[in-house]
C-alpha positions in Angstrom: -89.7 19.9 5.5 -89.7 16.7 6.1 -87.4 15.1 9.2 -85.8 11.8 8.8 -85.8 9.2 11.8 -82.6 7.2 12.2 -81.3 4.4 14.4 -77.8 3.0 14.7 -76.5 -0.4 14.3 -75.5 -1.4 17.6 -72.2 -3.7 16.3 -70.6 -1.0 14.4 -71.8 1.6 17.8 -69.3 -1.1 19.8 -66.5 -1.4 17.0 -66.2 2.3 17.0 -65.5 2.4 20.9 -62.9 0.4 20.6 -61.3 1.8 17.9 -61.1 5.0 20.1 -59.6 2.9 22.9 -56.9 1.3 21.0 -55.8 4.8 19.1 -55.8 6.2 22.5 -53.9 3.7 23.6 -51.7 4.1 20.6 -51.2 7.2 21.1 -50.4 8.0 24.7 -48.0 5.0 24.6 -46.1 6.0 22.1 -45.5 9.5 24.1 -44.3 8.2 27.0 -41.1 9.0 28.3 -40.4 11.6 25.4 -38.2 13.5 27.3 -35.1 11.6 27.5 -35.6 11.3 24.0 -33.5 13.3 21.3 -35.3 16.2 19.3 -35.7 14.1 16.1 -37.4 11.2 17.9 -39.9 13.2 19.9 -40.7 14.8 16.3 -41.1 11.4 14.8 -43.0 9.6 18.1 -45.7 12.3 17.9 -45.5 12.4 14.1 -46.5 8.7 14.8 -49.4 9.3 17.4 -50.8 12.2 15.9 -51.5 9.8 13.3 -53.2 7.2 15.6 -54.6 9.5 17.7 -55.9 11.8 15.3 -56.8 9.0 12.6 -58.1 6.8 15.8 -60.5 10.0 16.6 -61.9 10.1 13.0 -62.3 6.4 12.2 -64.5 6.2 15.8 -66.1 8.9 13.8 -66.7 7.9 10.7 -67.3 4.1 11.8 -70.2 5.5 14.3 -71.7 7.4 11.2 -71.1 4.8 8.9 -73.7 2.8 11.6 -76.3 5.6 11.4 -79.5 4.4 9.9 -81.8 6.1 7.7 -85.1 5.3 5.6 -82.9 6.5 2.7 -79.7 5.8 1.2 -77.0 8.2 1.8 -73.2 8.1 1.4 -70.1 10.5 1.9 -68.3 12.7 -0.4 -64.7 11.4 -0.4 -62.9 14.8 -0.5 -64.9 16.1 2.0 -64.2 12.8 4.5 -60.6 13.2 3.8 -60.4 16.7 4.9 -62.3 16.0 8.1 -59.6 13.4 8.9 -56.9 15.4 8.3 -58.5 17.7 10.5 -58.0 15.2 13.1 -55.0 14.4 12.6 -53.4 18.2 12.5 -54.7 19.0 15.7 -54.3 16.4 18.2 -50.5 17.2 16.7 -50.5 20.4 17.7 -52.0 19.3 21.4 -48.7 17.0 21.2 -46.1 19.9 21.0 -47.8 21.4 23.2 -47.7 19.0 25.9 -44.0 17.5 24.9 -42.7 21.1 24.1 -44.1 23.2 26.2 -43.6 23.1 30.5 -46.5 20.8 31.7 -48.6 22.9 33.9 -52.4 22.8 34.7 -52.9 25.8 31.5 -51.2 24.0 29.0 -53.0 20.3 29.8 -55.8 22.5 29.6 -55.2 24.2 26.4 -54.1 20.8 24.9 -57.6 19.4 25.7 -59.6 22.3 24.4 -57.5 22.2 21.2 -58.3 18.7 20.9 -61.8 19.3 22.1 -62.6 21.7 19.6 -60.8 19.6 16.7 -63.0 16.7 17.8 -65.9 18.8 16.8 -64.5 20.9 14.1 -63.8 17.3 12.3 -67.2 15.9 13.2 -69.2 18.8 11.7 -66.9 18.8 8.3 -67.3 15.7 8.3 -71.3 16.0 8.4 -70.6 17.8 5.7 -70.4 15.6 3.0 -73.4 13.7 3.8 -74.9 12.9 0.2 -78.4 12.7 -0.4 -79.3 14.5 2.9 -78.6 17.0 5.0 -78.0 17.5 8.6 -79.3 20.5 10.4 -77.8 21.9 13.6 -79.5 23.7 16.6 -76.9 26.4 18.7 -78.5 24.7 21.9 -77.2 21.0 20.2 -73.7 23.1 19.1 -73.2 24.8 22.3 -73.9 21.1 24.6 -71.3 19.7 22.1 -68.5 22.0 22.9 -68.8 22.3 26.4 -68.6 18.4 26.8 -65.8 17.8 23.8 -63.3 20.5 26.0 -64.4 19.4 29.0 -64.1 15.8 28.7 -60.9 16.2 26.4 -59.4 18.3 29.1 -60.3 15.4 31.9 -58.7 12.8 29.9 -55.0 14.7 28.7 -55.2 16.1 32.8 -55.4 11.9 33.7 -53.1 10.7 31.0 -50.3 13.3 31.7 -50.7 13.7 34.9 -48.2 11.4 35.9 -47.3 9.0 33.0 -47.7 5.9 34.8 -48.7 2.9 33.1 -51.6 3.1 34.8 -52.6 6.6 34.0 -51.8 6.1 30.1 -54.6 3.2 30.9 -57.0 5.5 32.8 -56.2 8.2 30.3 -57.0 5.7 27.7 -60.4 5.0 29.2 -61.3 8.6 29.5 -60.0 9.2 26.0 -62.3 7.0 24.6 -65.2 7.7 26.6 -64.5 11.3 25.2 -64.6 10.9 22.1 -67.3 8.3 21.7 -69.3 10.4 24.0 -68.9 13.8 22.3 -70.3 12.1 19.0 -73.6 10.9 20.1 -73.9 14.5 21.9 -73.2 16.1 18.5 -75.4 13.6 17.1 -79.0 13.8 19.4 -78.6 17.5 18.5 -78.6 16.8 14.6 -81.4 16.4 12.3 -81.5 14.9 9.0 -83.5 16.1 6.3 -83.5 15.0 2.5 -82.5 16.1 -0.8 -83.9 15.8 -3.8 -81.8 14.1 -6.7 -81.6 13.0 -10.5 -79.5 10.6 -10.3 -78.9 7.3 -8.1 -75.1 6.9 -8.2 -73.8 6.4 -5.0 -70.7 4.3 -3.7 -69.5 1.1 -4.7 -69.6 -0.7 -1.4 -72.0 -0.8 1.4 -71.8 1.3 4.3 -71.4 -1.3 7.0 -68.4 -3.2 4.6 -66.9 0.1 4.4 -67.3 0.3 8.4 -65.5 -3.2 8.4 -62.7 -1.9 6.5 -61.8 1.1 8.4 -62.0 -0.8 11.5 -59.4 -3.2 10.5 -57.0 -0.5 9.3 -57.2 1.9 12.0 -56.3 -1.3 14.1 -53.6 -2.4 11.7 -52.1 0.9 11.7 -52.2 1.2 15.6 -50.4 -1.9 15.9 -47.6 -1.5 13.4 -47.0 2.1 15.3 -46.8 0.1 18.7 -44.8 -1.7 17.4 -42.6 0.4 15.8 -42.6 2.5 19.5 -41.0 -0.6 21.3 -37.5 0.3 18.9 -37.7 3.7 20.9 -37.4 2.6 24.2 -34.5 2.3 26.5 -33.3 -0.9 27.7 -32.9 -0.9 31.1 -29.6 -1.2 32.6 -29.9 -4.0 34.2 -30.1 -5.5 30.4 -27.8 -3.3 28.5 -24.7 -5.0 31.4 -26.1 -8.6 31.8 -23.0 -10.5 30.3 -23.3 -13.8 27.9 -23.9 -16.7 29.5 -21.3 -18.2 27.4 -18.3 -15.8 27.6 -18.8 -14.6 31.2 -16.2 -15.3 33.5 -17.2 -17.9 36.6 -16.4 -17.3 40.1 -13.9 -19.1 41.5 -15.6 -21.4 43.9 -16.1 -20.7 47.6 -15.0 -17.1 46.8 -17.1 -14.9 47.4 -18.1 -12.1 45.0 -16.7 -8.9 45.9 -19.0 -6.4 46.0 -19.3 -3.7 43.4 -18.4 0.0 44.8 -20.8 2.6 44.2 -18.9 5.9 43.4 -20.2 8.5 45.6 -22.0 11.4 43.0 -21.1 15.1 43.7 -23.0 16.2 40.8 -26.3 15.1 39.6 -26.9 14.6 35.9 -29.8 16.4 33.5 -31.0 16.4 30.1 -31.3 20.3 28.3 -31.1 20.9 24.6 -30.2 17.5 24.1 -26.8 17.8 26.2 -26.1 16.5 29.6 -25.3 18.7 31.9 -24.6 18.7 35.9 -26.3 20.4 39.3 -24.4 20.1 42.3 -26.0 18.1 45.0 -26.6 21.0 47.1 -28.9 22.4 44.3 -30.9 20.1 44.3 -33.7 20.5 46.4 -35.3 16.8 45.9 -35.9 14.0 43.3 -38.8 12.4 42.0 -39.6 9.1 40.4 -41.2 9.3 36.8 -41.1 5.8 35.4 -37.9 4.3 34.9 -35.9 7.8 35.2 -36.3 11.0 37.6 -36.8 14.7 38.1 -34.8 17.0 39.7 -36.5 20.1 41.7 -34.2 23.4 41.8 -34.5 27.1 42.2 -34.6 27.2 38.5 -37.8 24.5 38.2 -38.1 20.9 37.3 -35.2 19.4 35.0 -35.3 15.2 33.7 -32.9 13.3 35.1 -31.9 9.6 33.2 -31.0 8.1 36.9 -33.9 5.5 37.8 -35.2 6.4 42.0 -32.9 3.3 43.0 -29.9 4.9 41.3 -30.5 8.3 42.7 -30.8 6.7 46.6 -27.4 4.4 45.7 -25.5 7.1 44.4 -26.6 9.9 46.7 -26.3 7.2 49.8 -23.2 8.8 51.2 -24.9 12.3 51.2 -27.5 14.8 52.6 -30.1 13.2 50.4 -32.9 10.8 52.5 -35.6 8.9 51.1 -39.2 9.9 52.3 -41.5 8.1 50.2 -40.5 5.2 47.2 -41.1 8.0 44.6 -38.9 10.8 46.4 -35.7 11.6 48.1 -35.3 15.0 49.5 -32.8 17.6 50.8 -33.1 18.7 54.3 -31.9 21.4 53.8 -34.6 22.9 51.3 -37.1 22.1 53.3 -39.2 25.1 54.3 -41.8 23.4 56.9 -42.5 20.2 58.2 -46.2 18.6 58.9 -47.5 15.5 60.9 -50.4 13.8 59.9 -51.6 11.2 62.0 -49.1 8.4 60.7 -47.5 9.9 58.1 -45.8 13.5 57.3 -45.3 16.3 54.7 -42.2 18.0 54.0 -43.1 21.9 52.2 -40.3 23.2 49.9 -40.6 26.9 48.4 -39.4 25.3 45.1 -41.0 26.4 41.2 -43.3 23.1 41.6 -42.7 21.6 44.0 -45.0 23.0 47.0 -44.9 19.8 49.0 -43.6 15.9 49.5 -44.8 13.3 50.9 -43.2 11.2 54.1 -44.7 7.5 54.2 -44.9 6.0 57.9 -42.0 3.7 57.7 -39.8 7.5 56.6 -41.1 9.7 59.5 -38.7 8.3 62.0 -35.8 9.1 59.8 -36.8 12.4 57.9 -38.1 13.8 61.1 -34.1 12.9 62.7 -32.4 14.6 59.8 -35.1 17.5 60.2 -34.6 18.0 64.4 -38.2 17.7 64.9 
């Protein structure tokens, strides 16, 4: 039996690293800030980046095979390629609901990954599949490596990206996305060999391999941008815009008059998002607030619930109350605090709260938090 040698072009090795980081850009943008979104645009969102993520995952894929070199000619069976990209596709959107409908914890970012993970690879080896004119053989040392590394390094990405979706998170998680997935390949790959086949005929595809590369590239990055695109029209304007008045048609000030300031109504009640309804907790139920973007979360007896108040609207509206500010991402009630800590020049205020074990007080805070506390 004889054992091919192969190499790899080393331009379509880059272009299929970059496709991985743009559909993983793609697609962790386009989930951001799902929650304060209704039912039927979360559906679409992550209809929209299973298909970049997914389709972003197989084009690396397919673009990094595409590169392999043999000392024969070789091509892909279409139907087979198709199914191994719909592979993709199918589970990073179930990953999706599980992150977006699911409570976020530490075992479902986990399970997400693995899921993924084990897509990755379940796509990859399909895919192998419909090699033409060879065949790849597999070792269950080469199989096993491959796993551990596609749910391992799936898992480290989805843990980075999700856990806190900060812009720069969705860009770390984007780096470790693609690292993932381009790494996982050529893992999958120095445990393959490629044998060949013997055929009576010649026919093979119509196009080279490395024009078909080209052509998947530009359409995986086509299709990524027209979904970023089409993600912007999902996104809340920001108050400040929504209430900025027309130049034109806005009344003037009367001069040397000055402005009158605008009240802020003190809030009894603090607003959340459940089952696509709003619905209220009294202040005293809520044990603190944290910052998540351009909206909140509320911590209660009964767990973390989104709030559509920014961190600056929650300290305005709260000012008259309980409620102080320990840190720029939280403000806390003193009294659900279980136990206070000093460290050196800062503190850290420990709630018995469904996820909320701890918060932390920044320097220019532990003056004030420890005067409401009596410490």
């Amino acid at each position: 039996m004889q054992v091919l040698d192969y190499t790899h072009n080393q331009g379509l090795v880059a272009a299929s690293f970059f496709v991985a980081l743009v559909a993983g850009f793609t697609g962790l943008s386009l989930t951001k800030g799902l929650s304060a979104r209704s039912f039927a645009q979360r559906k679409l969102a992550i209809a929209l980046s299973s298909v970049a993520l997914g389709g972003g995952i197989w084009s690396m894929h397919f673009v990094a095979m595409l590169g392999l070199q043999l000392p024969i000619q070789f091509y892909y069976d279409s139907a087979v390629t198709l199914a191994s990209a719909l592979v993709a596709i199918l589970v990073v959107g179930v990953a999706l609901l599980i992150l977006h409908f699911w409570q976020r914890t530490r075992m479902t970012l986990a399970l997400a990954g693995t899921t993924v993970g084990l897509g990755v690879l379940a796509m990859h080896y399909i895919g192998m599949a419909g090699l033409e004119l060879c065949r790849a053989l597999y070792t269950p040392g080469g199989i096993a490596m491959a796993v551990a590394a596609s749910c391992v390094l799936n898992i480290a990405a989805f843990s980075i990206a999700y856990g806190e979706r900060s812009h720069r998170n969705i860009l770390l998680g984007t780096a470790g996305f693609g690292l993932a997935v381009f790494t996982v390949h050529f893992i999958a790959i120095a445990g393959t060999s490629f044998i060949p086949l013997e055929v009576t005929s010649q026919v093979g595809p119509l196009i080279g391999n490395e024009t078909l590369a080209i052509g998947v590239v530009l359409t995986s990055f086509a299709l990524c941008g027209a979904f970023l695109l089409t993600g912007v029209t999902f996104l809340k304007p920001s108050p400040a815009v929504l209430e900025q008045p027309n130049a034109d048609t806005a009344p003037q000030p009367a001069a040397n008059v000055e402005p009158e300031a605008e009240a802020v109504p003190v809030s009894r009640q603090i607003p959340y998002e459940q089952e696509g309804r709003t619905q209220f907790f009294s202040t005293d139920a809520v044990a603190a607030i944290r910052a998540e973007g351009h909206y909140t979360h509320l911590y209660t007896a009964s767990g973390q619930h989104f709030c559509s108040w920014s961190i600056t609207e929650a300290e305005r509206r709260l000012a008259q109350t309980d409620f102080i500010k320990t840190h720029r991402s939280y403000l806390i009630n003193p009294a659900h605090v279980s136990g206070f800590e000093r460290l050196k020049d800062n503190g850290v205020c420990h709630f018995d709260i469904p996820g909320l074990a701890k918060v932390p007080v920044s320097r220019s805070r532990l003056k004030d938090v420890r005067a409401a506390l009596g410490v």
